[in-house]
Phi, psi and omega in degrees: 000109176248158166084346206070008171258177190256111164269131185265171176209139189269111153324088187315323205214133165214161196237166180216147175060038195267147166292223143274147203301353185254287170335281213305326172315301193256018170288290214282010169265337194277317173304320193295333183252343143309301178287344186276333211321323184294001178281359176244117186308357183010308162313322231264314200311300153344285174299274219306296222253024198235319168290327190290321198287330215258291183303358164286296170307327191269323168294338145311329192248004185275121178294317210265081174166010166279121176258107191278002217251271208269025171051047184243169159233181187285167190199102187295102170243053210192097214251009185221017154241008198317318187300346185285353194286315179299354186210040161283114184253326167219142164269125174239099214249126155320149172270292188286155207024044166240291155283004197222162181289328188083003177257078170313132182238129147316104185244314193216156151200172207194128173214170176065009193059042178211130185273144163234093215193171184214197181230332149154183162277146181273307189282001173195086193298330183266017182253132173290134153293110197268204190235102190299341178292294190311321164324295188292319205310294229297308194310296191316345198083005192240355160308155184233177164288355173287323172256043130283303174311328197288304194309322191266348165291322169289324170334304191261006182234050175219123193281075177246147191261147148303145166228037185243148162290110200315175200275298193282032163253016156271302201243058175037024187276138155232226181219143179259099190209127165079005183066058115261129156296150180219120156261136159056231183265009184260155167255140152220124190290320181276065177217136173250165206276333159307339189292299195298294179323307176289335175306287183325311203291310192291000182225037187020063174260144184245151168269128139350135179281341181278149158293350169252081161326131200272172179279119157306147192283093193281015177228160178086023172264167190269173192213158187235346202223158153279194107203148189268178192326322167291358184055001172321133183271157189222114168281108157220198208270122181309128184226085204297318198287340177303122197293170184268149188283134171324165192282255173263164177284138178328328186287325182299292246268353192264317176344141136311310185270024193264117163255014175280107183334152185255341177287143186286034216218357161228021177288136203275190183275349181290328174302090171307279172357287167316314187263302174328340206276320189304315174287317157314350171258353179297305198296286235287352179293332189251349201310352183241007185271163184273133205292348160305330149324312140311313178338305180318310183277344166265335191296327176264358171288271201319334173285319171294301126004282175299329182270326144335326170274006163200094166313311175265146153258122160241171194274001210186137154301359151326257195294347177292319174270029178249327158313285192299349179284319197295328172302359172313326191244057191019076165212080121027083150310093220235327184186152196232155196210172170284348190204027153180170164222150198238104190228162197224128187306149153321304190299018198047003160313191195208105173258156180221104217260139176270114195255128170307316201198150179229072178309113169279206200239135145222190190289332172275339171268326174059042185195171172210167185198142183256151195233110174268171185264101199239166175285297200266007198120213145300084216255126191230127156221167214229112194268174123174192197266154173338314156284334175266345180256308203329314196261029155236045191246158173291164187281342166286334174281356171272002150254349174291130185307325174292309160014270168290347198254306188296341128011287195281327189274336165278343165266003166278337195269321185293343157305316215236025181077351162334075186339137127224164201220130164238176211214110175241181164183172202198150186249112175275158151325133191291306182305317164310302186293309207278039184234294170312306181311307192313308174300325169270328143357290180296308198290342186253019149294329185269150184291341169326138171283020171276346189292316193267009147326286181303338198273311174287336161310317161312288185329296178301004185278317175294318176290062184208175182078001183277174191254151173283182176245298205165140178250154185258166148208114192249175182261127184222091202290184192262148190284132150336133162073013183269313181302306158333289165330273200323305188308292171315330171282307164323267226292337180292340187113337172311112174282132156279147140264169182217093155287098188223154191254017142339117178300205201273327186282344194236293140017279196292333182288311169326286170330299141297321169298315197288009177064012147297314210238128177278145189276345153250055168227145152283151174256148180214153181223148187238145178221334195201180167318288201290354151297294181296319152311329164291298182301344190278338163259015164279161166235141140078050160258146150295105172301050147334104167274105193265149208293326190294325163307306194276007142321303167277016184259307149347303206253008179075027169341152175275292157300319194275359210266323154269006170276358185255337178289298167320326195270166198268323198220142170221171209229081200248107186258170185032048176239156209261218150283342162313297175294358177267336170309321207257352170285336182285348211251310199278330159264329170334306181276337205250336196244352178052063175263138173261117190244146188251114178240129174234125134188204204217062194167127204294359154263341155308326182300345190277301186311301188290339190252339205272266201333179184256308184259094169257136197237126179246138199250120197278078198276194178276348186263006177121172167247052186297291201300302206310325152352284172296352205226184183279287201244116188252106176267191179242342164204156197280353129013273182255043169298290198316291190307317188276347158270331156310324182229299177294330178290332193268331174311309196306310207312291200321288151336290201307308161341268201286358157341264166336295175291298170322325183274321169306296174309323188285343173263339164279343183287307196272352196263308152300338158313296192301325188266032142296278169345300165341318197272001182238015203201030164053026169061028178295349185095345202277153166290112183301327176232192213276143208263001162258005166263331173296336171300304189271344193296307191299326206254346176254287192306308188213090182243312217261330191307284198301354165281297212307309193313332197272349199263307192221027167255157185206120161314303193224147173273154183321327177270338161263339159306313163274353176276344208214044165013289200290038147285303174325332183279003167267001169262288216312325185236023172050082136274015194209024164213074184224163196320318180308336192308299168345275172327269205308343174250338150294270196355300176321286154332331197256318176336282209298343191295305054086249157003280198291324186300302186249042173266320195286332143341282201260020118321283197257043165294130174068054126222187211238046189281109182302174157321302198301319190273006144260349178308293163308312192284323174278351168277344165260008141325272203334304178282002177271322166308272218281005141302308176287322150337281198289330155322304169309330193282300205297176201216317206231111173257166208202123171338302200296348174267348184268324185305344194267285167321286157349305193276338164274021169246357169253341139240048166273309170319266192002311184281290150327330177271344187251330212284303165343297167258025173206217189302006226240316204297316197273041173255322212240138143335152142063030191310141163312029213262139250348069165301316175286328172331304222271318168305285204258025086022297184262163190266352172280354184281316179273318141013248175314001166278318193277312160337319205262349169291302218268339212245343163269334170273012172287351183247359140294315192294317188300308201270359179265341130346258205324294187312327191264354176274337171279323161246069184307155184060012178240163182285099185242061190243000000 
């Protein structure tokens, strides 16, 4: 006070009817967490995943992943990873029926020191070609025991089902043995041999003196009747005079291209003749009978028929061509029973083997093995792979030259990609099996989880000391488009793995052929530390992991772990499915790889659930793998479209998703706490609190679904024309911390912007709350549209309508909250608020001003950038 006057001081803020100071604290924490909340995305969890489920559906629905051959289409079954497809750094892939067709063929086998084998038919490549020498040798008589053991040992160490009908079930027949009637794999107990007898009598059969009535001979009888392709029965006139037709015809029994078996009991129906004469004594025997009678007997010709063209069921295509190949040379898989099998000779006999024992094939023995009822004793043989029988022959055959020269020919068959198998057996001491038996027995009552361990360790005490049989090499070709595949993923930055339980030879031929391993990189094969330390100062090699390596990759070789990181393709022979499970574990941790594991087969699943992305191939081995997995395609094909193109879509999308949504919730959040500094930090909302509610959740929801939905960086032909594209998902480039930073940043700017321009827009006027309120809320959608616009890549009519329309109705919204219901809810109601605004020319002024002046600095630096970096994702 100077002079006598009195100096005032103005109070920015004075509160009047305030509670006590402990009240008023937590009223203003409770507003401040109302207003802030939105600054936690709440919404985004919602949108994102509404956005995941529409790209799954558009992934699904892609024509160009349709297999018209096995009529599948992809099968989304994982509704929550699609962006992961977009940030696969290794792929780790089964070989057979992943890369391979999985349609085993018969090629080569070799015993006696001599290969016996072809290369295929030219005019029909998917068919087996038998070996006319081996061939003429079996006609000839000229066969030994060694090659009768191959045979029949492949017979018998194979879980193949029959699947055909015996001959006498075409005349309602079975056999009588042991006083059970029997058709097929069936009994019937009420049929009595007095029963059997008359049955015989009536299709004029006499029964046998032995007791396994044999299956009547169904060829060379005279026929009164046809039927043409269609199985129509044709009635003609009996021609008693007709010579009897031969067991086969020259053409069956002599072909080259005949994969069909020569027993009659798998002679296929295009030979009429022969099968017509049989079905004519049914008929012509019953010809006064009511045609209904007959009907029975074409329903199982048609049945018979269908099954003939495909006899066996097996568990793996493996053993299905191993079957049909040895019938190539008339040795005959006639039935399989639980305690014995019944297969028939060139000589067209029929034996019937007792089975004793089943060791089954598990993984770690990697063999299997049957123990039958022989004449010198208890006879065991023995199937598996190379490594598990060669170095369990006795030591004199691991020195005998034939040996070795057959030897020599598995690895030739493994040169040329050849799946192979050898076949040993051995004759035990009766008092040895019945010793072994008591004990495996005992072990597979326990219930322990120690049991099949324990059954396979016994099982290994039996195996050992054999004589060889012989080896195989069947075909197991490469799938369309594989090679193709494979190239593309190398060029995306993707390390392929290839795991297979293959030998090395045949592996490494696979590899090469399928375009794994680039043909101007070095190959290197680790066998040991001092492998992996030589590799480890290489870049970009091909790798061949031998099992003691990838042990040590397991445990986490230093060196080797960086020699894996480096290398472009890698190779893993001989593993089992366990070990393919824990390599995958083993780069997730040890290589920090985001992995994608494919394969097509219920030893695959372990493999396949152990990744972060698993794709199951809906294959010949069942729909184990496809179960089991994130995506189930139909061939490894359209690995490439979904990574490359749904995967890099997804990635891309979600990305900006994700950013957008952080910038649109720091953008509204900040609006407000501007405001604060002018409304004494009171909590109040600058604009109308039931538009604040909905905007997030209406105003700007479906835009940022459809772009997440159906925007594209790059189109589908480029994406497949130019792979390395695939490296803005494959190293995240467009969700990393900076992203982060910059788009909030962005968001508190633009936040910034809106606030005070519409501030100093209606400073010193007598502009209500409500009317600035309006003027930042149509900023605000006009801002965070256009944002997201500077974002999108791919316009589309249906997206500017989508924008348009939700900027007219934000007026829209504001003109009915006003003039209807909205006003008598509230004090002091807005009613034409909006009139009165835009009205004025300063609303629209500061709308364009406050557009121009937040998004110039995004526009401006997506400018620079795409002019420095042309073509790259500069958003």
């Amino acid at each position: 006070m100077q002079g006598g006057e009195t100096q005032t001081f103005q109070i920015p803020f004075i509160l009047s009817n305030t509670p006590t100071p402990f009240i008023e604290g937590f009223i203003g924490i409770g507003a401040f967490f109302i207003n802030y909340q939105l600054l936690v995305p709440i919404s985004l969890y919602i949108t994102v995943e509404i956005i995941k489920a529409l790209q799954i559906y558009f992934i699904s629905n892609d024509i160009q992943l349709y297999d018209s051959k096995s009529d599948r289409a992809i099968d989304c079954r994982s509704l929550s990873i699609p962006e992961e497809l977009g940030t696969v750094t290794h792929v780790l892939s089964d070989k057979t029926g992943t890369l391979t067709e999985n349609m085993m063929i018969f090629r080569n086998c070799a015993f006696d020191e001599t290969d016996y084998g072809t290369q295929g038919s030219k005019s029909n490549p998917d068919q087996p070609v038998r070996c006319e020498e081996l061939y003429q040798r079996i006609n000839n008589s000229m066969h030994n025991p060694v090659q009768k053991h191959f045979f029949v040992n492949i017979l018998l160490n194979n879980s193949v089902v029959v699947n055909t009908i015996p001959h006498t079930d075409l005349l309602e027949l079975g056999n009588f043995e042991g006083g059970v009637y029997n058709i097929g794999n069936s009994c019937f107990y009420d049929v009595t041999e007095e029963k059997y007898k008359a049955m015989l009598a009536a299709v004029g059969k006499e029964p046998t003196e032995s007791n396994d009535v044999s299956r009547p001979d169904i060829l060379g009888l005279p026929t009164t009747i046809t039927f043409d392709d269609r199985l129509t029965v044709i009635v003609e006139e009996d021609t008693p005079s007709e010579s009897p037709i031969p067991d086969a015809s020259p053409s069956l029994r002599d072909s080259p291209e005949t994969a069909t078996p020569t027993s009659p009991i798998y002679r296929p129906l295009s030979s009429l003749s022969s099968f017509s004469r049989k079905l004519s004594t049914v008929v012509r025997r019953s010809i006064l009978r009511p045609i209904s009678d007959i009907i029975p007997v074409r329903k199982r010709l048609i049945s018979f028929k269908q099954q003939a063209l495909n006899p066996y069921e097996a568990e793996s295509p493996d053993e299905l061509a191993l079957i049909e190949g040895v019938a190539l040379y008339n040795y005959v898989l006639l039935e399989r029973a639980a305690t014995s099998v019944t297969i028939s000779t060139p000589e067209k006999a029929e034996k019937r083997y007792e089975l004793l024992l089943t060791l089954p094939f598990d993984a770690t023995r990697k063999r299997m093995s049957v123990i039958v009822n022989s004449p010198k004793g208890p006879l065991l043989y023995c199937k598996g792979a190379d490594s598990a029988v060669i170095f369990r022959l006795t030591p004199e055959s691991l020195s005998d030259p034939k040996i070795q020269t057959i030897k020599s020919h598995l690895d030739d068959y493994a040169k040329k990609g050849l799946r192979t198998l050898c076949f040993a057996m051995k004759y035990i001491p009766q008092e040895e099996f019945d010793d072994f038996l008591h004990s495996y027995k005992f072990l597979m009552e326990d219930a322990s989880t120690e049991r099949e361990k324990m059954l396979s360790e016994k099982a290994d005490e039996l195996e050992k000391n054999l004589k060889l049989s012989g080896v195989t090499g069947i075909e197991d070709r490469l799938q369309d488009g594989v090679p193709d595949t494979l190239c593309a993923l190398r060029e995306a930055g993707i390390q392929v793995w290839v795991l297979t339980g293959d030998k090395l030879e045949t592996a490494q031929n696979i590899a090469t052929s399928s375009g794994l391993f680039h043909p101007q990189r070095l190959l290197k094969v680790i066998e040991n530390e001092a492998d992996a330390e030589e590799a480890s100062e290489s870049a970009g090699l091909n790798i061949i992991m031998s099992p003691a390596a990838i042990r040590l990759a397991q445990e986490g070789n230093s060196y080797l772990i960086e020699a894996l990181k480096k290398a472009k393709t890698v190779l893993c022979y001989r593993m089992t499915p366990s070990e393919k499970a824990t390599m995958v574990n083993t780069v997730k941790k040890k290589i920090k790889g985001n992995v994608l594991a494919i394969g097509d087969g219920a030893n695959d699943v372990p493999m396949i659930q152990a990744a972060h992305v698993g794709i199951g191939i809906a294959g010949k081995e069942g729909l184990q793998a496809a179960m089991a997995c994130d995506f189930a395609i139909a061939r490894f094909k359209f690995l490439s479209r979904l990574l490359l193109v749904h995967g890099h879509w997804s990635y891309y999308r979600l990305a900006n998703t994700f950013l957008y949504f952080l910038y649109k919730n720091a953008n509204a959040v900040f609006i407000i706490f501007y405001y604060q500094f002018f409304c004494g930090a009171s909590g109040t909302n600058i604009v109308d609190p039931i538009w604040g509610v909905i905007y997030p959740i209406i105003f700007t929801s479906a835009q940022p679904v459809v772009v997440g939905v159906l925007d594209q960086d790059f189109d589908d032909k480029t994406l497949m024309s130019k792979p390395e594209k695939y490296v803005i998902g494959r190293e995240n480039q467009l969700y990393r911390w900076k992203h982060f930073f910059i788009d909030v940043i962005d968001g508190i700017y633009q936040a910034a912007v809106i606030y005070y321009v519409t501030h100093l827009t209606l400073f010193a006027s007598d502009a209500s709350l409500w009317e600035m309120g309006f003027y930042i809320a149509t900023s605000s959608i006009l801002v965070n549209s256009g944002h997201l616009a500077l974002q999108v890549r791919y316009w589309h009519w249906r997206l500017v309508a989508l924008f348009c329309f939700f900027v007219f109705f934000q007026f829209g919204y504001f003109f009915t909250e006003c003039l209807t219901v909205g006003a008598n809810m509230i004090p002091d109601p807005p009613v034409w608020m909006p009139i009165h605004a835009m009205r004025d020319s300063r609303f629209w002024y500061s709308q364009v001003i406050t557009v121009i002046v937040a998004l110039c600095p995004r526009f401006t630096s997506m400018c620079l950038l795409n002019s420095l970096k042309p073509g790259q994702n500069n958003n």
